[in-house]
N, C-alpha and C positions, 0 to 999 in steps of 0.2 A: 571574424574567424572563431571556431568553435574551440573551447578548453575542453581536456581528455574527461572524462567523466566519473564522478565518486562511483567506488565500488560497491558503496553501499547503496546509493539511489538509482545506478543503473539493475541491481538486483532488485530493489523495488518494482522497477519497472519490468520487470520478466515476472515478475508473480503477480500485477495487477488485470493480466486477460484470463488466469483462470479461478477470477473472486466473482462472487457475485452476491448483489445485497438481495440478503433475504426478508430482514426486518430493520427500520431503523423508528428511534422514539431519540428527542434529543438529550445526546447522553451517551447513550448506548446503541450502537452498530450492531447486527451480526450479519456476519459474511458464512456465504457455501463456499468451501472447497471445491471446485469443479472436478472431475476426474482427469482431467488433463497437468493438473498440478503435480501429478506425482513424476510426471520427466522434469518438473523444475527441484524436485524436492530431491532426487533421488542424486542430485550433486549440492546438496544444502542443508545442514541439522535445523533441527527445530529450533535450536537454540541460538542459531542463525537469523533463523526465520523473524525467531523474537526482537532479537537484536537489531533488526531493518526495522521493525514498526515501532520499536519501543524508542527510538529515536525522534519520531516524529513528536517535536511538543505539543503537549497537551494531551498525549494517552497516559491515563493513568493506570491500565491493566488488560492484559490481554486472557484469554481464557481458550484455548482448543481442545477443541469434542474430538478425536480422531473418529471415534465410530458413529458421529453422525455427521461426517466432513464438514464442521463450523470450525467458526471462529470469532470471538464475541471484542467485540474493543467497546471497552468503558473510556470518554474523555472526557475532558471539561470543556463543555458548550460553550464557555466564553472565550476560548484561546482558538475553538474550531466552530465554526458554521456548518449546520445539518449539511446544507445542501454544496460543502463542499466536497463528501465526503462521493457522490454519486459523480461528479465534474474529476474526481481522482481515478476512480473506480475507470470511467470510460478514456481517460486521459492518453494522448497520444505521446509519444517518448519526448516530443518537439514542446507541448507543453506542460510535463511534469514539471521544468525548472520553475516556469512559473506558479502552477499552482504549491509547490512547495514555499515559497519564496513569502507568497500569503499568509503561509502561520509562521514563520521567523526561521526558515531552512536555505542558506544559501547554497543552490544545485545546480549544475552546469551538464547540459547532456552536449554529445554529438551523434545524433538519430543515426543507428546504423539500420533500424527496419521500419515500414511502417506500419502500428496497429491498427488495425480494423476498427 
């Protein structure tokens, strides 16, 4: 049976279909704001926003461009594998718990939708 789901990793996962990796070097991310972001954003402060990623260990800094819709994440390569970060990015709600769980986040969903 499934447990009710953290507020904070289910808001994760409403902001992960409209990111998309623009550049990644290991280290450093940056993600495009999609335009569709802003109906998630528009019930969610920045400093919300912050607060859902800065949670994740092993980011050490986040940075948003608003006028060029990025968003830069600095981590450390040893607590995060590159090619996790693309497996998060496409991650369906069913598997966020797990890929979370991979860097030391215990997350518990019950998929109310399914992503594409």
């Amino acid at each position: 049976m499934c447990s009710s789901p953290s507020p904070d990793w289910q808001r994760l996962a409403v902001f992960l279909p409209h990111l998309q990796i623009v550049h990644h070097i290991q280290g450093r991310l940056r993600l495009r704001l999609l335009p569709s972001i802003l109906t998630v954003l528009s019930s969610v402060s920045e400093q919300e926003l912050r607060q859902y990623l800065t949670a994740i260990p092993g980011i050490v800094e986040l940075r948003l461009n608003k006028p060029a819709a990025s968003l830069i994440i600095i981590y450390n390569a040893m607590q995060i594998q590159s090619s996790w970060w693309e497996r998060l990015i496409l991650a369906s709600n069913a598997d966020l718990p797990a890929l979370l769980t991979e860097i030391g986040v215990h997350a518990s969903f019950c998929p109310q939708e399914t992503r594409p």
